[in-house]
N, C-alpha and C positions, 0 to 999 in steps of 0.2 A: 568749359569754365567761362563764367561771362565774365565781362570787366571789372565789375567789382571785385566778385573774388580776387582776380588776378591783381589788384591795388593791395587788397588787405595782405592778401600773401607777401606779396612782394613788403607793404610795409613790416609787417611780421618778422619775415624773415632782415629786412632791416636795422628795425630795434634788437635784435639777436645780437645783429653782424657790433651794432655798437654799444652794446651791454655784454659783452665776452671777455671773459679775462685771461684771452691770448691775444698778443698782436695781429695785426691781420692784412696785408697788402693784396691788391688788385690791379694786375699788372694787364695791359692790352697784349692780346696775344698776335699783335701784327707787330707792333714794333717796340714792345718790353715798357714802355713808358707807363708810370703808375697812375692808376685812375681813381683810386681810392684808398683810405686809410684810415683803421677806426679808433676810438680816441684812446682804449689802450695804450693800444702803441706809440703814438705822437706822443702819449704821456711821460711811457716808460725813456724813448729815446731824448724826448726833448724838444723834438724838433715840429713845429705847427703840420697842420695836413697841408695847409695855403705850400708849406714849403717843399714838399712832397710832390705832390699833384704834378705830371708832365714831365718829372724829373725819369730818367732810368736810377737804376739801384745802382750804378757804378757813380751815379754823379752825386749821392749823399752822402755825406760824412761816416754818418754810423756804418756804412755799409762799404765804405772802400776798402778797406783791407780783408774783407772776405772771400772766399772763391766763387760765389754767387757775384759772377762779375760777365763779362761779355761771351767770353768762352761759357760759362756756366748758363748763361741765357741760351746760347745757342743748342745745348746739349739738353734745356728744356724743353725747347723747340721739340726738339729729334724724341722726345722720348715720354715729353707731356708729366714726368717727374724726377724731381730731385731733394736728397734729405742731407742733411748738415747735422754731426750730431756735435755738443760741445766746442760749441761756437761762442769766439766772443764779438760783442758790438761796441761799436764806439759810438756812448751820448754824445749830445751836442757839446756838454761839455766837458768833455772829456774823460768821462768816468767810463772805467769796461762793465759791462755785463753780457755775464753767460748767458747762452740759448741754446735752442734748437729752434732749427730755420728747415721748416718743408714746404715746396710747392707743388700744385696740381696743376694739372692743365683741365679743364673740362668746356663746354659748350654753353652759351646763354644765348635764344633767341638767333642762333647760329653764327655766333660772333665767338671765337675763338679766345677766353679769357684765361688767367693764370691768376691765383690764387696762393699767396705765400703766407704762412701759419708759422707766428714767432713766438716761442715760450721759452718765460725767464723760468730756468730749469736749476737756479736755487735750490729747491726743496727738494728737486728730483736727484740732487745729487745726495741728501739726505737719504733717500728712499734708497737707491743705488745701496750705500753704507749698511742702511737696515737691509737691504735685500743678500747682500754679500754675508752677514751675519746669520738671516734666518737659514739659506743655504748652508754654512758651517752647523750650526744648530740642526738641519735635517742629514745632514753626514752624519754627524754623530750619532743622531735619533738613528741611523739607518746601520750604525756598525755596533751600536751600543742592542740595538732594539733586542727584545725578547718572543721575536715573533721573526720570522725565516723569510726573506725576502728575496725574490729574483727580479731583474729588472732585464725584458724583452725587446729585441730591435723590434718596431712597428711595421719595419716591410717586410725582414724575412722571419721574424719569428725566434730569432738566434739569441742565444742568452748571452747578454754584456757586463753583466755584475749578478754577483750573490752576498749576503751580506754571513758574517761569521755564524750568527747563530746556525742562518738554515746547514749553513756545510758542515756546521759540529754536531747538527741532528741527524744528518744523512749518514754523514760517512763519507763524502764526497769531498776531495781539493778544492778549491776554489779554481783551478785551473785545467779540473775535469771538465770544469762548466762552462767555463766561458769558449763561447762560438758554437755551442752544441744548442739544438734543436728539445724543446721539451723533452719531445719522444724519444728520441737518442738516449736518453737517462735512463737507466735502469730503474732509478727510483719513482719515473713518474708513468712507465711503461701503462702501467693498469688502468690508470685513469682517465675521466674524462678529457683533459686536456690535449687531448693528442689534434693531428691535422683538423679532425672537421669540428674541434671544438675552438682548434685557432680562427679558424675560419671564421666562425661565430663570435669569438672577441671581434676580430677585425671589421665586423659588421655589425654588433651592437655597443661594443667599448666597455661592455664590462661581462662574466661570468664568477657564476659560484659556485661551490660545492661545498658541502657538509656534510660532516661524520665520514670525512674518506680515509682509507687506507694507503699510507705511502710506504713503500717498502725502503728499506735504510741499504747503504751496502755491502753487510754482513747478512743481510736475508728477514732482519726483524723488521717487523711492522708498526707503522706510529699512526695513529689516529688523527687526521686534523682537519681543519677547515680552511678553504682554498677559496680564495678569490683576487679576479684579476680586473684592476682597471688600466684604462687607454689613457694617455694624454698627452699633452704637446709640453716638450721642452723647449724653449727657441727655436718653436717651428717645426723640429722633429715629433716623430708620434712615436710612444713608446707605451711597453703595456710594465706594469708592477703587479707582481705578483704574490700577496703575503698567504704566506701560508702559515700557521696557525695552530701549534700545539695546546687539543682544546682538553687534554689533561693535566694539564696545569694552565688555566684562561692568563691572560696579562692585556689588559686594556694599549693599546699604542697610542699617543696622543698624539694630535698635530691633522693636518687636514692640510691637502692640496688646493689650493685657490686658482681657478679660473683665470688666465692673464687676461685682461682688458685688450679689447681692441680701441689700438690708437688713431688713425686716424682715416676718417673719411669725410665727406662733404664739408659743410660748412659747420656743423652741430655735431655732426660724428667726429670731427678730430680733435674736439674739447673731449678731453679726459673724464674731467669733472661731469656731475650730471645736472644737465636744468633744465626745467621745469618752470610751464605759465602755471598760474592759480587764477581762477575765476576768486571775485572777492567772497566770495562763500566758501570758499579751499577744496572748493573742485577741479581734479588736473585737467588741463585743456592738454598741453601740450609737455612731453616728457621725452629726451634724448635717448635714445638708444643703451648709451652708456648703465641705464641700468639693470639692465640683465647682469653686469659684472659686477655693481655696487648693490645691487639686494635681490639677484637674483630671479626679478622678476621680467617677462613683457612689454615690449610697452605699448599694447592692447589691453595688458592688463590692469594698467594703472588709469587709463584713459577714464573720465567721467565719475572715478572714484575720489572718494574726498582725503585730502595731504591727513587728513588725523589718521586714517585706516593703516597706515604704513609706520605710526607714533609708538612707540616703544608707552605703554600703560601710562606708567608712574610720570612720563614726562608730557602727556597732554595739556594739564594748565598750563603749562610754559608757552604749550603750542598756539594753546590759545591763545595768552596773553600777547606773542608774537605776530599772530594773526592782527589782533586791535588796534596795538603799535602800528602795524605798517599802515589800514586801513586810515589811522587817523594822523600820516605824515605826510608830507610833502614832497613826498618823492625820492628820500635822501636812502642812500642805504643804512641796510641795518644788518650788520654782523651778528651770529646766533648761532650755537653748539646745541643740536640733539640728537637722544639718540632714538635711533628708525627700527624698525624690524626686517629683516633676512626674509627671504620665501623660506628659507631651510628653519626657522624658527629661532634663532638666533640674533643678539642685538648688536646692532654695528653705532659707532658714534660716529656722526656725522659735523660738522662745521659747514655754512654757509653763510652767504647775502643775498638780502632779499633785496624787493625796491618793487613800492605799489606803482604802477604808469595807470591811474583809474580813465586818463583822456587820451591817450596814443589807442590808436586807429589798429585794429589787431591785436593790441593786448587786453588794454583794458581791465587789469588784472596786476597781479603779482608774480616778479620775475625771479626765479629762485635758482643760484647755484648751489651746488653741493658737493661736499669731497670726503671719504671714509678716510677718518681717524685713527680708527678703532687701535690699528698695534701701533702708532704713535702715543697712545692715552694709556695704552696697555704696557711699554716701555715706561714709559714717566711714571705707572704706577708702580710698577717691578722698582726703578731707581729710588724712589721714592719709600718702599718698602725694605728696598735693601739700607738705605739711609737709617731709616728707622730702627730697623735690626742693629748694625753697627754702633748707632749711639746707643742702643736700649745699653746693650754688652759693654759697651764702656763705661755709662754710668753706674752700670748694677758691680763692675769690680771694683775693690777694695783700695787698689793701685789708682795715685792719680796719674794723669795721661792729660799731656800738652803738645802743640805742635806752630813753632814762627815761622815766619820767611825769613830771607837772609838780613835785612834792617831788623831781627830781634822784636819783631813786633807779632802778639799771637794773634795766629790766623784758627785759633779751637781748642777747645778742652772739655774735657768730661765735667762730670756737676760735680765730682767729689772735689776735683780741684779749684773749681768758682767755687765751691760751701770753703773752700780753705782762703780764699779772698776776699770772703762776706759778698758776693754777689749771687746772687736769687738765678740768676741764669747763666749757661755759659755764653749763651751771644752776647752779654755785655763787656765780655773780654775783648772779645774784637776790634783789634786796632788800638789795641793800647798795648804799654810794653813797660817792662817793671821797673819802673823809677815810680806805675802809676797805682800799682799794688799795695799793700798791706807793708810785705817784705823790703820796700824800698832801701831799706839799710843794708841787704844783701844784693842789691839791684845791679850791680857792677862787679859782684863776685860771680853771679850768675852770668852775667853776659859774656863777661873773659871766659865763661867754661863754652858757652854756646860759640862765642866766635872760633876759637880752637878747635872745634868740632867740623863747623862748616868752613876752614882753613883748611883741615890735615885732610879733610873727607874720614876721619874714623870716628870710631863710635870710644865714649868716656861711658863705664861699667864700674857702677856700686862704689860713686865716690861719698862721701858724706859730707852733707853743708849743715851749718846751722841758718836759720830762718827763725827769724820775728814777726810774730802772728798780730796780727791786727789789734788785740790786747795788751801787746808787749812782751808776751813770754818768749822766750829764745828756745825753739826746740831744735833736734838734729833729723837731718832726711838722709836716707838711702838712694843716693839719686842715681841715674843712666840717661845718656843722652847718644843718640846717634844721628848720623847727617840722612835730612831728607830729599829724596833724589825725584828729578822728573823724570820722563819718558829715555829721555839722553842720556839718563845717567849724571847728568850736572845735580850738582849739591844748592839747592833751592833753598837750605831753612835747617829748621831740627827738630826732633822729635825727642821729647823727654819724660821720662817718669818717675815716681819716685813715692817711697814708703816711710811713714811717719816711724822713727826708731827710737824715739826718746824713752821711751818707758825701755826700750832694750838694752838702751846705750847707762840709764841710771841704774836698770838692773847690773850691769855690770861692773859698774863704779863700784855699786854697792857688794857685789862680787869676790869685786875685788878687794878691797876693804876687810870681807871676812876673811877672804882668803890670807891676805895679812896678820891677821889677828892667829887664825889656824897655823901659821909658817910658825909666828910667833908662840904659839901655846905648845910647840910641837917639838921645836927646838929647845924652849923652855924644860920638856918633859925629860929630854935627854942630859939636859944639863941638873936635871934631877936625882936621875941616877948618877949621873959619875961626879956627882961631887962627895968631896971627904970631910968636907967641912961646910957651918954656916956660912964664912965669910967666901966661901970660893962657890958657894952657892951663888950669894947675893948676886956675885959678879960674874958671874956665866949667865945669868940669868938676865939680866940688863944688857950682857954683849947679846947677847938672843933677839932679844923686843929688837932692838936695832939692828944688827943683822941679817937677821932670819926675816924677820918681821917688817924690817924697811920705814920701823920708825923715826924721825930725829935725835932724839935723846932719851933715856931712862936713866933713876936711881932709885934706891930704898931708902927709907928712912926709915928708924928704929925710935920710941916713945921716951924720952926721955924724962926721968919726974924731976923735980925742983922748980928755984926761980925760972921762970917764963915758961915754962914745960916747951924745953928747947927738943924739932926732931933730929935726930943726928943723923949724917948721909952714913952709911957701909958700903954701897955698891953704886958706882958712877961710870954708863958709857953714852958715845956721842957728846960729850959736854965740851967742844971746841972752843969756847970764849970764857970758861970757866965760871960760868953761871952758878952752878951749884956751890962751891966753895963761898962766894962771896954771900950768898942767900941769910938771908935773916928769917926764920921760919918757926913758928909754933906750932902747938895742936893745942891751944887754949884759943879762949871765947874774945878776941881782940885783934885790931888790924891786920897782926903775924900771922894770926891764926883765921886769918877770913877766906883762903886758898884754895885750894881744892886738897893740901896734902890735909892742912886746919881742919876742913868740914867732913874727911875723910875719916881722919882719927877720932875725933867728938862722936861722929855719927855711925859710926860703922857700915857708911854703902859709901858706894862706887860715886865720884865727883866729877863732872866735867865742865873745864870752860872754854866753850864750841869757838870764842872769838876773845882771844887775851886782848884786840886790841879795844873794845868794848866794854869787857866784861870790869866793872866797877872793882870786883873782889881779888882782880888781877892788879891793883893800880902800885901798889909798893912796890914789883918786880916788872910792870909794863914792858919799861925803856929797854931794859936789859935781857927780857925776854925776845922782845921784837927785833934788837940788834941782832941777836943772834940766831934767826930764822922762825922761833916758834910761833905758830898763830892759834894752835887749842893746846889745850892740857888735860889730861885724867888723870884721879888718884884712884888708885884702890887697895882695901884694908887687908891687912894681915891679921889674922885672928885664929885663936885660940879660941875655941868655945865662943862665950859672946866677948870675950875683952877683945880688945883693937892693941896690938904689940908694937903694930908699927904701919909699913903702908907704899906701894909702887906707886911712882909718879913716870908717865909717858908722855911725849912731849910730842906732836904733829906739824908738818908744814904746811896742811890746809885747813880751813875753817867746816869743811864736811867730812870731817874724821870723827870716828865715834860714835858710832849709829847705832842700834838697838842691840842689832848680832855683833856687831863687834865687842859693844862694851861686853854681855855675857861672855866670850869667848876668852876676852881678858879676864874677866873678872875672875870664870874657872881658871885662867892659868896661875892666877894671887892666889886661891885660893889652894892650888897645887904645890908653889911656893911658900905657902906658909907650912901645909902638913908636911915639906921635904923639913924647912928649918927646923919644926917641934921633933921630928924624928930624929933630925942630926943631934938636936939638943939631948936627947932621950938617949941617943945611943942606941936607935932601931935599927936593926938588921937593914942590908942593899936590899933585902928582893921585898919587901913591904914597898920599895920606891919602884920595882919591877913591876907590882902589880898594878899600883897606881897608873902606872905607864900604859898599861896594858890597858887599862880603863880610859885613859884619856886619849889614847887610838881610838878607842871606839867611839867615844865621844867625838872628834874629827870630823871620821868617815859620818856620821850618823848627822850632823848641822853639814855638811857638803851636802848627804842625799836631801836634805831638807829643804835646803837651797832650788835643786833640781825641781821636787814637790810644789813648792809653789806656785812657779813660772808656768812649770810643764805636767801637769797631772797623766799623761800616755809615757812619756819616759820616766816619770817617779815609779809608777805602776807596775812598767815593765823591768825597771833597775832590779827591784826588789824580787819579780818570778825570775831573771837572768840568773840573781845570786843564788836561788834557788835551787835553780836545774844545775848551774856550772858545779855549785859543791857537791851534788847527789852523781853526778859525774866522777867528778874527783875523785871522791869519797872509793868509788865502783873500781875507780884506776888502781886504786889504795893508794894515793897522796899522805903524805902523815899529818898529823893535825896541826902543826904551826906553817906548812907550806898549804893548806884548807882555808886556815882562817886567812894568809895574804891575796887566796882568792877572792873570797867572801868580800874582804874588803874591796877590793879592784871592781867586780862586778857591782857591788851598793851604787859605785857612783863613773861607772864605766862610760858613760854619755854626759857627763856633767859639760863637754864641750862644749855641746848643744844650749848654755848659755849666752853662748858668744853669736848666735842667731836670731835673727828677728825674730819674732812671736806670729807672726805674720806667718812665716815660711813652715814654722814648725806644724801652726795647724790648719794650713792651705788647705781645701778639703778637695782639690783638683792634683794631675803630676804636675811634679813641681819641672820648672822652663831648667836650658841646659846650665845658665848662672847659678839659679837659685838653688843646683841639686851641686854643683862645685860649692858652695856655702856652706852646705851642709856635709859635705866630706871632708871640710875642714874641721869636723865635730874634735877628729882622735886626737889631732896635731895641738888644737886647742886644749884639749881634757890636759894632757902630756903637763901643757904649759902650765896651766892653772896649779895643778900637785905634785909639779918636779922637785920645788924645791921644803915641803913636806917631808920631814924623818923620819920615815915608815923602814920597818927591818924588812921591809919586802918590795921587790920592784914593781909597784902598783902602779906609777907612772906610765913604765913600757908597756905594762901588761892592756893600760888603758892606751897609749897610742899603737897596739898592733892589732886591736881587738877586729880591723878591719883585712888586716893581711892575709893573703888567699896561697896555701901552701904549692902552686902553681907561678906567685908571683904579680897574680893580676889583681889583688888587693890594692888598698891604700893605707897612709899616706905616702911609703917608701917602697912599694912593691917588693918585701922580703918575702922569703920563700925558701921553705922544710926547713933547715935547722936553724935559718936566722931568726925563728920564731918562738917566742918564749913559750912553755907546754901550757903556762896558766892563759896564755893569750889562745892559744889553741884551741884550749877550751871553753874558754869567755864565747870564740868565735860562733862555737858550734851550738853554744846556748843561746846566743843572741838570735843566731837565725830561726832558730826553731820555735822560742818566745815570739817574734816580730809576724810568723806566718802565721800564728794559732791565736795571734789579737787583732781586735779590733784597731784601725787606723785611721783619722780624717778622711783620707780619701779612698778608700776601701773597708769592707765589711772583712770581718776574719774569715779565713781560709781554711782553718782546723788544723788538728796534731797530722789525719795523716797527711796530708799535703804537707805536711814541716818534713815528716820524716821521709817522704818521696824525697824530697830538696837534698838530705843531708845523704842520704844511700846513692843518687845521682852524684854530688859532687867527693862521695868519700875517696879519697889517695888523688886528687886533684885538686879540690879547692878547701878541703876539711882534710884535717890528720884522718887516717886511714882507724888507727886504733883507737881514738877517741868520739869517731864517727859511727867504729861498732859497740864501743861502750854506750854511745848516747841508745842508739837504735832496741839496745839489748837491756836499757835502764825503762823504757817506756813500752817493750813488746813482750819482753820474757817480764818484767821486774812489775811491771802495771801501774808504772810511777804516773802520778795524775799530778801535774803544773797545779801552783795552791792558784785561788782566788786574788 
């Protein structure tokens, strides 16, 4: 090599030494003192080279508390190297950073030099994290796998692990095998693998075989495909051996990667790989390092051009990169592409470039580079899982929020930003609700959330009301629990919740009728056992107000003459004596402008929703409002079409009196008139029996209607229940007034199921463990709703046991064999049977015989014994077919 050369080189490798991005010291190997340092590292630490230069590594700052100190020089001496791993330095000014510090000893010119290699090993502790992870991730891959795996010591051949499949396909322990030799197995006796075929792993690092026969250890044979490769774990050689049940194929994903060799010379102990470019992107010069980072030579890259190793689609980039650099000034230029593998494969790479078109040896473009690829392939997993998570949050019905401990939200689904008029939910971020819509509930909300993350427990299904950005006041179903970090500390809350206003008015309104039914029911009884008009009136009025729970009632009967005065007969709830003092018509004049006035003239039903508005209220206002009432209704007593006379019912809220209610009242005046004309008439008790009898049915039949509306799968199903439970009955031989109290019971057996969100009812997923307790409180509810209902039959019980399991492990009171009414019994046995054989939100029907599997399983256990074989023997012997 003539002089020249030997300049260029040396520059060359020069510009290398100080475009590297690892630290780099050059220590004399006579007496440790530093000869050089590239700008890296004077960067990284702080400290100028001027300041370096002659100094030993014990007299520098960054470097005095490390073991690379006089002892440590001395043992490089003796041994020409030494490695540090997880080392920290001290900058100039005082900041630590991590490393790794390795030195060489090697020869220049016969001058005895030492060479110390510093890397900020930052990222490498990242990689470490990721490498510990892929590792768990290949356990599992290796115990989970669907393909039989032995793992071989490299010296002797001895098996050290087997993974479960292969032992569950052999027949073999897991601790037959470990420490045994291939051939030692019975199972692998036949095959090629035996001594001279180890032999031949051991010498070529890998062996196959296909379509072999492996014998199990009961003597059967499995067909499979055997192959073994060699490779180094930390330095150990070991062979893996999958073997391969290729009657049922299962692809194994994942792929061993080649460990990099870390460090050699001055270019081999950069990780990273780089690379000169001639400015036409021809590689002149290419590290070692890529044999590990794609695979290939570095022969084979030589004289070839940087685009031949470009992943297609990302050439313009490459090019455009190319242009860039040629037309800079030398500065670097950071650049992500992705390259191609020799194995065909695309790896993502990141580097810096930096044209030197006038340094002596380059001339060219100096390129480092580093493979990405499962860094970019994490970020997009997180990244995707991200996406997953909100997609599922925003696509459920439920909204979902979550603050830190200052009450300030740190996220929410879009259902919940559409409920605070913001277009997205990152615009929630960082605000906290004083700055919401709901500001009026702003501090009833935060007393719930600090209580949360105070107690550390979770607040389940309380109800708030919330003021919507328009002003309406709706109610929510809300839950909040405390949100917890790694430690378990309580960091914020997590809350959700379901809009229930339509539930919550359905219920009002519920309740309302149900009122009006107590009232029309009581009513009917006090129809029968009166003896007389006058002990009618007044049963009748104690009724509306007791049964019924409303403020005051009385009747008033038509009087003719001066003023067409009505006159009171029947007065209860009247505490301030309102009625007496009244001055009241049923003529066409201020007396007569009332609702009792507009009642008797008109012959329908009057209401004033709001006495303290209502103009037509104003001669009785003051005296009404003193004494509680805020609506009133009349309704007519009639005879044919004359109007005789007329009930007036008196409310303490202004949303009394709604559609179903007024009808419910209206049949019970209407019940009350035909009792009075009987009494007048001298009509037989059972003409008022019969009535009675009608106006039961009447009841039950607006309760199931109720149910119909709301819930079209439980109207449906009330209705085939009633069906099968009387055809039951019927088969038991029940007699026909203990039939018909079934009939009734079943019509409106689930009517509890009002008292549930709408939400829950037609979830079309299982319902979570809260919302299925919600819904078991259906019986307890039913119970409450028609207890106090005057039915000759215990239709109340029969609807709160409908769920009791003759074993005791029913709801809501766990009774069990006799504590259980026979009509509940049988309610039970029809419900289950109906609910298996229908269609349901979250399930397709399952058919009759799967119902009647359920009920023959559970018969003298969870079903009466004899009403278990009546059902079975009503639909297998009897061919009773469920109606439509």
């Amino acid at each position: 090599m003539n002089q020249t050369s030997i300049e260029a080189s040396e520059l060359r490798y020069r510009r290398l030494f100080e475009s590297a991005q690892d630290g780099i010291l050059i220590l004399d190997g006579k007496t440790g003192a530093i000869v050089d340092a590239n700008p890296f590292l004077t960067e990284k630490i702080g400290y100028s080279r001027e300041e370096l230069l002659g100094k030993m590594l014990w007299q520098i700052g960054a470097f005095v508390d490390i073991e690379a100190a006089k002892k440590a020089f001395v043992e490089l001496e003796h041994q020409g190297y030494i490695r540090y791993e997880d080392l920290q330095l001290r900058r100039k000014d005082g900041s630590l950073m991590d490393v790794e510090f390795v030195s060489n000893a090697y020869d220049v010119g016969g001058d005895r030099v030492y060479q110390c290699n510093i890397r900020d090993i930052t990222e490498q502790y990242m990689l470490r994290e990721a490498l510990a992870s892929q590792e768990l991730r290949y356990r599992r891959l290796f115990e989970a796998a669907q393909d039989g795996i032995l793992i071989l010591d490299g010296k002797t051949g001895a098996i050290v692990d087997a993974n479960p499949f292969l032992t569950d396909s052999i027949g073999y322990g897991r601790e037959e095998l470990i420490g045994k030799m291939l051939w030692q197995i019975g199972a692998f006796v036949d095959i090629g693998a035996a001594k001279n075929a180890f032999s031949e792993l051991e010498r070529k690092g890998y062996i196959r075989y296909e379509d072999l026969q492996l014998r199990r250890k009961d003597g059967s044979l499995m067909d499979v495909e055997f192959i073994s490769n060699a490779y180094d774990v930390g330095g150990v050689r070991v062979y893996q051996c999958n073997i391969r049940d290729i009657t049922a194929r299962c692809q194994l994903e994942g792929a061993t990667r080649a460990a990099e060799a870390r460090f050699r010379a001055l270019i081999e102990n950069v990780a990273d790989l780089i690379a000169v470019l001639a400015p036409d992107g021809a590689i002149r010069f290419i590290s070692p390092s890529v044999r590990q980072i794609a695979g290939f030579e570095p022969s084979e890259c030589i004289g070839r051009g940087f685009a031949d190793f470009i992943e297609a689609s990302d050439l313009p980039a490459a090019k455009s990169l190319v242009d860039r650099l040629l037309k800079s000034t030398g500065e670097p230029v950071q650049y992500a592409l992705r390259h191609r593998h020799k194995s065909g494969v695309t790896i993502d790479m990141e580097g810096l470039a930096r044209y030197l078109p006038n340094e002596p040896g380059i001339n060219g473009i100096v390129v480092t580079l580093r493979d990405v690829t499962l860094r970019n392939q994490w970020e997009d997993e997180l990244r995707d899982s991200k996406r997953l998570i909100e997609g599922i949050l925003n696509a459920i019905p439920v909204r979902v929020f979550w603050k830190d401990s200052n009450l300030v939200y740190l996220g929410c689904n879009a259902p919940f930003a559409q409920d605070a008029v913001f277009a997205d939910p990152q615009q929630l971020i960082g605000r906290d609700d004083y700055q919401m819509g709901w500001h009026e509930q702003a501090e009833l909300y935060r007393n719930d959330d600090r209580a949360v993350i105070e107690s550390g427990l979770a607040k389940n299904l309380i109800e708030e009301p919330q003021t919507t950005p328009g002003g309406e006041v709706i109610t929510l179903l809300t839950s909040k629990l405390p949100l917890r970090d790694e430690q378990g500390r309580v960091v914020g809350v997590l809350g959700t919740y379901m809009d229930i206003t339509e539930s919550k008015q359905q219920g009002i309104a519920l309740a309302r009728k149900v009122r009006a039914l107590k009232a029309l029911s009581a009513g009917n009884s006090a129809l029968v056992h009166a003896e007389n008009e006058e002990q009618l009136y007044a049963d009748m009025v104690r009724a509306v107000v007791e049964s019924g729970g409303y403020r005051m009632a009385w009747v008033g009967l038509l009087e003719p003459g001066e003023g067409s005065p009505i006159r009171p007969v029947g007065v209860f709830g009247d505490d301030t004596g309102y009625v007496p003092t009244m001055q009241i018509s049923w003529s066409d004049s201020l007396l007569g402008g009332g609702p009792m006035g507009q009642c008797a003239r008109s012959g329908q039903p009057i209401v004033s929703r709001d006495i303290d508005s209502d103009p037509a209220m104003a001669p009785w206002r003051d005296k009404a409002l003193a004494a509680g009432f805020a609506a009133a209704a009349a309704f007519p007593l009639k005879d044919g079409d004359r109007v005789f006379g007329a009930l007036a019912i008196y409310a303490t809220d202004t949303l009394a009196f709604d559609d179903d209610e007024l009808a419910l009242l209206n049949e019970m005046t209407d019940d009350l008139a035909y009792g009075a004309l009987n009494l007048r008439a001298g009509v037989l008790h059972a003409e008022n029996l019969r009535q009675l009898g009608r106006s039961m049915e009447s009841t039950v039949a607006a309760l199931a209607s109720t149910v119909e509306i709301r819930d079209p799968y439980t109207a449906g199903h009330q209705r085939r229940v009633a069906e099968i439970a009387v055809s039951i009955g019927a088969l038991l031989g029940l007699p026909e007034h203990q039939l018909q109290g079934l009939d009734f019971a079943a019509t409106i057996h689930d009517i509890g199921k009002l008292s549930i969100p709408a939400e829950i009812l037609s979830k079309p997923s299982r319902l979570t463990a809260i919302e299925y307790a919600l819904v078991q409180g259906h019986a307890e509810a039913g119970f409450e709703i028609v207890k106090d209902i005057d039915f000759p039959w215990p239709v109340a019980e029969m609807i709160r046991q409908h769920h009791e399991r003759e074993d005791g492990s029913g709801y809501p009171r766990g009774l069990k064999g006799e504590q259980i009414l026979l009509e509940a019994k049988i309610l039970a046995v029809a419900d289950v049977v109906e609910s298996i054989n229908s269609h349901r939100p979250y399930r397709p029907a399952r058919g009759i015989d799967v119902a009647l599997d359920e009920i023959y399983r559970g018969r003298g256990t969870l079903y009466d014994a004899e009403v278990a074989d009546v059902c079975l023997k009503l639909f297998r012997e009897r061919g009773y077919k469920i109606p439509d």
